[in-house]
TIRO-2110 file (N, C-alpha, C; in Angstrom, 1 decimal):
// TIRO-2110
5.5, 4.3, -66.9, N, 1, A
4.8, 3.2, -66.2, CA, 1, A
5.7, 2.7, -65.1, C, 1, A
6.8, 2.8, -65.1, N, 2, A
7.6, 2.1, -64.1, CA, 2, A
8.2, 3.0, -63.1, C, 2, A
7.7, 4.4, -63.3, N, 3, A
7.9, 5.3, -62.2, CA, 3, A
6.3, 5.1, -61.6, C, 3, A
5.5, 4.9, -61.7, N, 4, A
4.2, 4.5, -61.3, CA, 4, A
4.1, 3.5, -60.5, C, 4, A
4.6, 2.2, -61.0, N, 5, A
4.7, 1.0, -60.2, CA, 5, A
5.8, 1.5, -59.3, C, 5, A
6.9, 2.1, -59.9, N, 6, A
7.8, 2.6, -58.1, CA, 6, A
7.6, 3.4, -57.0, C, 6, A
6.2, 4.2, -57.2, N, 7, A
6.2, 5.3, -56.9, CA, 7, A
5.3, 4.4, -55.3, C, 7, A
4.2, 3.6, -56.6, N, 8, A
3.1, 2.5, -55.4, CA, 8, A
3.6, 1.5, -54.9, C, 8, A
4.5, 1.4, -54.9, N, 9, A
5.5, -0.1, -54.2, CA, 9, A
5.8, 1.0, -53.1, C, 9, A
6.7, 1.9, -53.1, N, 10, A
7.3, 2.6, -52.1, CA, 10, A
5.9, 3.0, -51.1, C, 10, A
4.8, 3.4, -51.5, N, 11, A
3.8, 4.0, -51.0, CA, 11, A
3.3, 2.3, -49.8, C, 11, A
3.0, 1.7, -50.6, N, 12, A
2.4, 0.4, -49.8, CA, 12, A
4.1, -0.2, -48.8, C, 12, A
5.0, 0.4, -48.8, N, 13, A
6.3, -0.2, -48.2, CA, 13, A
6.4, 0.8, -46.7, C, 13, A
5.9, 2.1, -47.5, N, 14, A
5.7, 3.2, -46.5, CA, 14, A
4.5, 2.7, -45.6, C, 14, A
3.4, 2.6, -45.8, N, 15, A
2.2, 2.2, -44.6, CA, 15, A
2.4, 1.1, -43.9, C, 15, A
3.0, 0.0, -44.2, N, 16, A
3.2, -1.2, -43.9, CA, 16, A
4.3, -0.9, -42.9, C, 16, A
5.4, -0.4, -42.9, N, 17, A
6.7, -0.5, -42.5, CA, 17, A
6.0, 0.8, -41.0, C, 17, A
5.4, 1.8, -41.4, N, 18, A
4.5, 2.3, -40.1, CA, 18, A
3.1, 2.0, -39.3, C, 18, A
2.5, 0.7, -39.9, N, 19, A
1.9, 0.3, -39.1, CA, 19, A
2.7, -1.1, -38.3, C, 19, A
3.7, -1.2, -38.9, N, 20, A
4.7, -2.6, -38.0, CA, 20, A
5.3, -2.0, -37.3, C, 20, A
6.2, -0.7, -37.6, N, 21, A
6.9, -0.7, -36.3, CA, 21, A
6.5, 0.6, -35.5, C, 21, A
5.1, 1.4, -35.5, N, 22, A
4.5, 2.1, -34.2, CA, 22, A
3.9, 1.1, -33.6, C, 22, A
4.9, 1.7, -32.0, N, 23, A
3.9, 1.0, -31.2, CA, 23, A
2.1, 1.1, -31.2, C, 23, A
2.0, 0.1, -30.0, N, 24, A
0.6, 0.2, -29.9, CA, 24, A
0.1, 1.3, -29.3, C, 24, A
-1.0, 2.1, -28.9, N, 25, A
-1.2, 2.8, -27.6, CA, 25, A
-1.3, 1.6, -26.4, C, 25, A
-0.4, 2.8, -25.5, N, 26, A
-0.4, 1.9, -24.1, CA, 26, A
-1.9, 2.0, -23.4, C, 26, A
-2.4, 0.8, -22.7, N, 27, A
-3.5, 1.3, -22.1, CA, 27, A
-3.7, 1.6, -21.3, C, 27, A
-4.6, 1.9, -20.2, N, 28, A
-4.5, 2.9, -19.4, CA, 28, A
-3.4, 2.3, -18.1, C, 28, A
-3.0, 2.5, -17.4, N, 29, A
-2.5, 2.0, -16.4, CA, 29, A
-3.6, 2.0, -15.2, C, 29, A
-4.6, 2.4, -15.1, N, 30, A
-5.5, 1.8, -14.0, CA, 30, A
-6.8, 1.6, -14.5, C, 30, A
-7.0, 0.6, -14.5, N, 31, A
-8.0, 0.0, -15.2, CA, 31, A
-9.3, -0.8, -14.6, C, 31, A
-10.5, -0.3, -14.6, N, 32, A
-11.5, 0.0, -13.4, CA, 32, A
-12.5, -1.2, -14.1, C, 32, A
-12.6, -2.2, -13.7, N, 33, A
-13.7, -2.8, -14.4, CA, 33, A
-14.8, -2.5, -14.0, C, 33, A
-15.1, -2.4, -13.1, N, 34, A
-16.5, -1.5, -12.3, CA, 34, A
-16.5, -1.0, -11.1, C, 34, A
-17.4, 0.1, -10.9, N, 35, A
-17.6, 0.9, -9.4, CA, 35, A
-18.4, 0.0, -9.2, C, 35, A
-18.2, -0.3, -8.5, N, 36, A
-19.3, -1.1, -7.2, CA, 36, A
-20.0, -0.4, -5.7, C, 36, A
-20.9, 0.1, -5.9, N, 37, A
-21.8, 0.9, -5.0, CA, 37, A
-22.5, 0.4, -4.1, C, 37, A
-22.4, 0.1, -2.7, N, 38, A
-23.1, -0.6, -1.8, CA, 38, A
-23.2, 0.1, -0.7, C, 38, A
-24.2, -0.8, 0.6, N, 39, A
-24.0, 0.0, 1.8, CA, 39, A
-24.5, -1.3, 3.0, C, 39, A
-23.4, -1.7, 3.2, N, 40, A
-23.2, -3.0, 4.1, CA, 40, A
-24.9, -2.4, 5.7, C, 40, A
-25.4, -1.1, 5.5, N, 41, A
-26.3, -1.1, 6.8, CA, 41, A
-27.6, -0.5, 5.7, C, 41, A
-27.7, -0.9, 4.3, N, 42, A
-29.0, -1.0, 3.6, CA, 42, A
-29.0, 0.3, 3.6, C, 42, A
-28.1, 2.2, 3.0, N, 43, A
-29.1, 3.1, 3.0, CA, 43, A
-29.5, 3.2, 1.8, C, 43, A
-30.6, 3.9, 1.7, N, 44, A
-31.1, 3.5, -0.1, CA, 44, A
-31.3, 2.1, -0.5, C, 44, A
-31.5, 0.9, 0.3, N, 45, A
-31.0, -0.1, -0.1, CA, 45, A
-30.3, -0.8, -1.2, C, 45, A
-28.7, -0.1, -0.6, N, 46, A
-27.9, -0.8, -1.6, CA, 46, A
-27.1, -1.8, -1.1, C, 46, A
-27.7, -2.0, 0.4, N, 47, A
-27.2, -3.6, 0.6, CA, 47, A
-28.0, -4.9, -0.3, C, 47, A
-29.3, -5.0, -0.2, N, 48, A
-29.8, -6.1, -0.5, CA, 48, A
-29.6, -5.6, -2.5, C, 48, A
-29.3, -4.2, -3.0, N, 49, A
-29.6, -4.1, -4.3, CA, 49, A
-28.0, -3.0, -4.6, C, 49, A
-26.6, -3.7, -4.9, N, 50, A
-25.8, -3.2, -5.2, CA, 50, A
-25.8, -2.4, -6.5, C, 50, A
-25.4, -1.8, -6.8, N, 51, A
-24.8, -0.7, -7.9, CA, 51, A
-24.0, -0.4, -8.8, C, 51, A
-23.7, -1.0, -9.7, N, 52, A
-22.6, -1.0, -10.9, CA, 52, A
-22.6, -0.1, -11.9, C, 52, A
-21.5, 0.9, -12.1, N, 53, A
-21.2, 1.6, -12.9, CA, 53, A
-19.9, 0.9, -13.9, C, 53, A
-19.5, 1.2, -15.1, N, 54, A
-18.9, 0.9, -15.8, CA, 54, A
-18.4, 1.9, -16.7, C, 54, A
-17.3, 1.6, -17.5, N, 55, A
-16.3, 2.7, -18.2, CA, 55, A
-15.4, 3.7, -17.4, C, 55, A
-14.5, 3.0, -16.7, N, 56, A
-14.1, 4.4, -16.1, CA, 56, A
-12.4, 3.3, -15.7, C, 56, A
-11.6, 4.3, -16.6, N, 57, A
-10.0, 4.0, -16.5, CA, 57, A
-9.5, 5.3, -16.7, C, 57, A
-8.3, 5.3, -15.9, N, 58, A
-7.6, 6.6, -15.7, CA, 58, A
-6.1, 6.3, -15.5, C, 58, A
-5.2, 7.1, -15.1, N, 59, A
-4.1, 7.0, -15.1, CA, 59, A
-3.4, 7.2, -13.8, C, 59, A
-2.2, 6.7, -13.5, N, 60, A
-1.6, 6.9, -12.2, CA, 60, A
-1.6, 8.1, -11.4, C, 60, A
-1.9, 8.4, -10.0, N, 61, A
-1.9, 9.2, -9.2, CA, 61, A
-3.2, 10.7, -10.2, C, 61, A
-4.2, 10.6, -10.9, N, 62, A
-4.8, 10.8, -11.5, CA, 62, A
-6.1, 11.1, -10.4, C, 62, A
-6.9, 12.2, -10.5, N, 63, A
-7.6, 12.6, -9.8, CA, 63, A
-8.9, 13.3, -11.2, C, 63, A
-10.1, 12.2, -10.6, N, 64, A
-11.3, 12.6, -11.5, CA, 64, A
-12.3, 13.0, -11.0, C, 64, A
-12.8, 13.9, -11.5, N, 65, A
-14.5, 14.4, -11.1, CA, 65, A
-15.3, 13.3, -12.0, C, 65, A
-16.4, 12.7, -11.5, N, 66, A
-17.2, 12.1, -11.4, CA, 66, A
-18.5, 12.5, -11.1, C, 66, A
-19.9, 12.1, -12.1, N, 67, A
-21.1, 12.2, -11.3, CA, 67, A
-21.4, 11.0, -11.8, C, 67, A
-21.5, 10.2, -10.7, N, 68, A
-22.4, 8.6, -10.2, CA, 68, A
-23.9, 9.5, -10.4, C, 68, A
-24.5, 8.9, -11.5, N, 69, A
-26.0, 9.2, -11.4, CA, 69, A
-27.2, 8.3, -11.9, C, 69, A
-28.6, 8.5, -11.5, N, 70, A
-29.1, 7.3, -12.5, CA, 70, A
-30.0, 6.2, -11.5, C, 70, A
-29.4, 6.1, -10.2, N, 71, A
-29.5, 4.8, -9.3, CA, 71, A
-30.9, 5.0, -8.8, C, 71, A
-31.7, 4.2, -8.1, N, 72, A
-33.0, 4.6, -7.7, CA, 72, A
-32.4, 4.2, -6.0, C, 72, A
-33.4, 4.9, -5.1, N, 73, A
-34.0, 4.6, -3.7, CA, 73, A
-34.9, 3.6, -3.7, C, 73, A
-33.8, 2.4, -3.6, N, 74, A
-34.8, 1.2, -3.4, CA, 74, A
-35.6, 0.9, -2.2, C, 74, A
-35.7, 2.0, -1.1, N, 75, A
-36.6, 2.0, -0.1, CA, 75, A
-37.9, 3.0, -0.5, C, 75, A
-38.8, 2.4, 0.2, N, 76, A
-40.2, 3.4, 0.0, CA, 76, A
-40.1, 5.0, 0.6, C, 76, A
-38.9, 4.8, 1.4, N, 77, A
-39.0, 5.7, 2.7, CA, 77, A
-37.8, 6.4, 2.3, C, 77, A
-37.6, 7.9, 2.5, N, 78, A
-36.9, 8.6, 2.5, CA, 78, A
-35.2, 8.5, 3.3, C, 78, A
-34.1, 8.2, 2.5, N, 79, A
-33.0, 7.6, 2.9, CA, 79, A
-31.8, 8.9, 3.3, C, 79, A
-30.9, 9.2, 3.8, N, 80, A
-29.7, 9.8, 4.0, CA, 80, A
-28.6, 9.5, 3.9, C, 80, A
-27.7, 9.7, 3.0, N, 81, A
-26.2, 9.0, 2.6, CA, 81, A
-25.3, 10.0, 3.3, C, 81, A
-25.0, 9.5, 4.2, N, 82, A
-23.8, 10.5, 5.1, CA, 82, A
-22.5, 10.4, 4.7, C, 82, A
-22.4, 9.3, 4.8, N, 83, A
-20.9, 8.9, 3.6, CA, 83, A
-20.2, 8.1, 3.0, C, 83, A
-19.5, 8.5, 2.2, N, 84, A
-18.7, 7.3, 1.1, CA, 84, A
-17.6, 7.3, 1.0, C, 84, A
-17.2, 5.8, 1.3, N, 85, A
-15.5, 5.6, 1.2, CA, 85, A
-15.4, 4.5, 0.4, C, 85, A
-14.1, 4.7, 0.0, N, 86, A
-13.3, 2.9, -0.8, CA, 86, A
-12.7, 2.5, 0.4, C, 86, A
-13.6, 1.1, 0.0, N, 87, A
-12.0, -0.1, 0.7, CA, 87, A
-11.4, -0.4, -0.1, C, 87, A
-11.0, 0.1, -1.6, N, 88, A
-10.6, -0.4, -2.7, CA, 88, A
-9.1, 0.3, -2.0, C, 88, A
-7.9, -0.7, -2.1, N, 89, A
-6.4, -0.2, -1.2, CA, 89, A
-5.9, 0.5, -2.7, C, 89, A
-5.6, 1.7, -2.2, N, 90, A
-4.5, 2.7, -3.1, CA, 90, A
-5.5, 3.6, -3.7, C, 90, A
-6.7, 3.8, -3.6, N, 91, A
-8.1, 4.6, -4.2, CA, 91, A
-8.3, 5.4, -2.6, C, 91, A
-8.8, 6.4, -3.2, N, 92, A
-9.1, 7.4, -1.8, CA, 92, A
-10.2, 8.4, -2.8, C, 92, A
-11.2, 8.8, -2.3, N, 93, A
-12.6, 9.9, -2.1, CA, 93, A
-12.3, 10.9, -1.7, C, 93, A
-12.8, 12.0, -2.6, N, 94, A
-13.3, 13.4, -2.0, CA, 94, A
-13.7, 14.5, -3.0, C, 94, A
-14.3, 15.9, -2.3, N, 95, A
-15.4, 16.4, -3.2, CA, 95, A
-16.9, 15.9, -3.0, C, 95, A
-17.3, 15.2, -2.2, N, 96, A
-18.5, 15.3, -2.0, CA, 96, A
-19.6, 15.5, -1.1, C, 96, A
-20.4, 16.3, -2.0, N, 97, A
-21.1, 17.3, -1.1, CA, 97, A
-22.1, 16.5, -0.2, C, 97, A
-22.0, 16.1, 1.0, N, 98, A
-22.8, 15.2, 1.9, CA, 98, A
-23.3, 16.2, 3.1, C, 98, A
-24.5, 15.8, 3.7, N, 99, A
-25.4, 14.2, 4.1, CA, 99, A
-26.0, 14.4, 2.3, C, 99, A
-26.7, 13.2, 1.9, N, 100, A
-27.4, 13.6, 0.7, CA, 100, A
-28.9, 13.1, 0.7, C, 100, A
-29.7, 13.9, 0.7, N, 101, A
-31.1, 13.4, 1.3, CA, 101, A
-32.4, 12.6, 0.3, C, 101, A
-32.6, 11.7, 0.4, N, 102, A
-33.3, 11.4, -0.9, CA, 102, A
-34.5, 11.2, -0.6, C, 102, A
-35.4, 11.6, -1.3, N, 103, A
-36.8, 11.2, -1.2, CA, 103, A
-36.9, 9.4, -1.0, C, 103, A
-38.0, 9.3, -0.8, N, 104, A
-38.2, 8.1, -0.3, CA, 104, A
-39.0, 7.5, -2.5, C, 104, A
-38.5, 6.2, -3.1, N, 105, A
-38.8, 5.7, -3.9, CA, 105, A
-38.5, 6.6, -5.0, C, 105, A
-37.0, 7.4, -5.0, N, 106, A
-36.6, 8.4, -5.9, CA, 106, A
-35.9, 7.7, -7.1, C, 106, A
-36.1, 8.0, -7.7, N, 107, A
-35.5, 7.0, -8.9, CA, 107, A
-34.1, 7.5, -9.9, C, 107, A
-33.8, 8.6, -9.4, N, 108, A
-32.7, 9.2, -10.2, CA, 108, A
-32.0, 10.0, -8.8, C, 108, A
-31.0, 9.2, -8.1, N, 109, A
-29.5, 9.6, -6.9, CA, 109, A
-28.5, 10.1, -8.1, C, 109, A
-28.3, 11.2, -7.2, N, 110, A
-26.9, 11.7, -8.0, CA, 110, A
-25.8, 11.9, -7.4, C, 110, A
-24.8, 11.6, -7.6, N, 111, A
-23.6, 12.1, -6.6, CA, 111, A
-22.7, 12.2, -7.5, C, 111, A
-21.7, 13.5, -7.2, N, 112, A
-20.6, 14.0, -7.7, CA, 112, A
-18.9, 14.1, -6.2, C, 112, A
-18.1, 13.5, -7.4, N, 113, A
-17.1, 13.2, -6.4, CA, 113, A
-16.1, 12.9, -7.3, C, 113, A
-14.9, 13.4, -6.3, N, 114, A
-13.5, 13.1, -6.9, CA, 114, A
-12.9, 11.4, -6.5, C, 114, A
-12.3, 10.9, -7.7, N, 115, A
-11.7, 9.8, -7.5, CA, 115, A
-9.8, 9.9, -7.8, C, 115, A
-9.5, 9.9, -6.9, N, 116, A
-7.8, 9.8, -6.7, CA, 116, A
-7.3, 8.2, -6.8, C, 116, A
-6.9, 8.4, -8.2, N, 117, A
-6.3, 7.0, -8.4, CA, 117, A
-5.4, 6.8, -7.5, C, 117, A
-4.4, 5.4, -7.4, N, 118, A
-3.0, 4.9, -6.8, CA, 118, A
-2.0, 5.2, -7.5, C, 118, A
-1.3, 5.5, -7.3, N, 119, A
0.5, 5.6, -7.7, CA, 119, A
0.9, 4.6, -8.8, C, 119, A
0.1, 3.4, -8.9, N, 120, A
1.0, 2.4, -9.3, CA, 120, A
-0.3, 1.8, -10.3, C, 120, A
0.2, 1.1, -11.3, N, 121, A
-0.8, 0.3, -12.1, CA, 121, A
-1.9, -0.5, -10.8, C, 121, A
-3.4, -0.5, -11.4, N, 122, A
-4.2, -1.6, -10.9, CA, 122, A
-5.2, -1.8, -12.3, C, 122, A
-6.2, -2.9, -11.5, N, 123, A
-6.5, -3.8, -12.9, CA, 123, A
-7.9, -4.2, -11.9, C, 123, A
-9.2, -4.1, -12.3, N, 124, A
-10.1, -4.8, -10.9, CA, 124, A
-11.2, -4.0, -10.5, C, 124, A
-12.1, -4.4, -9.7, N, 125, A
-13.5, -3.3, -9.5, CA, 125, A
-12.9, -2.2, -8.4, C, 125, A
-13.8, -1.2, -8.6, N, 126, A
-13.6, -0.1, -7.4, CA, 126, A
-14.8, -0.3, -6.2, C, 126, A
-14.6, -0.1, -5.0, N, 127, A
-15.9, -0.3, -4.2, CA, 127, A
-16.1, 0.8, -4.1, C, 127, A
-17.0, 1.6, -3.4, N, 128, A
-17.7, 2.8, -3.0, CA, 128, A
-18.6, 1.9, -1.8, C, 128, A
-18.5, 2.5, -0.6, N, 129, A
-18.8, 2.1, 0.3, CA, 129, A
-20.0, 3.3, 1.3, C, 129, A
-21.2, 2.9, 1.0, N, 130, A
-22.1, 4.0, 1.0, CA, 130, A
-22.2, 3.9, 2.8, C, 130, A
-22.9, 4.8, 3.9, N, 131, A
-23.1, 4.7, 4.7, CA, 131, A
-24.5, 5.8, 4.7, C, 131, A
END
């Protein structure tokens, strides 16, 4: 009996003593609260109707393929996306296949593109800057 109670003392001393002293997981070092998808001259109108994607954290100097999909052509009329950049400082674009032609009131834009993180921790939305 008393090798039983020593055996479960040591067992509950053992989990306890490795859930105290492992660390935590570290979290990501760039940490994206949202893509923000706009186009300051309305194409697709995503001036008057911005664009927000969510879930997306990655790690320093970190380069992702991405497909942005899902968004509609909030013009009746047939739009053209020539190109996309961040003003987000330390984020840079590329990989994507442009002009991109959309029917007019298309309800599912897709775009595929690489996102090159920054060097250094960030914490904050990403812009995408449609033209």
């Amino acid at each position: 009996m008393i090798v039983v109670v020593v055996v479960v003392v040591l067992l509950v001393v053992s989990v306890l003593a490795y859930a105290l002293l492992t660390p935590p997981a570290a979290a990501p070092a760039v940490q994206i609260s949202y893509i923000a998808a706009w186009a300051p001259d309305n194409v697709c109108g995503l001036k008057a109707n911005p664009v927000f994607f969510y879930g997306y954290n990655t790690s320093e100097n970190a380069n992702d393929s991405l497909e942005l999909y899902g968004w509609p052509n909030y013009n009746s009329t047939a739009c053209t996306i020539k190109a996309v950049t961040t003003n987000t400082t330390g984020f840079a674009l590329r990989g994507m296949t442009l002009p991109l032609n959309v029917p007019g009131g298309d309800t599912n834009i897709s775009l595929n593109l690489t996102i090159e993180a920054p060097g250094s921790s960030y914490t904050g939305p990403l812009n995408l800057v449609f033209a």
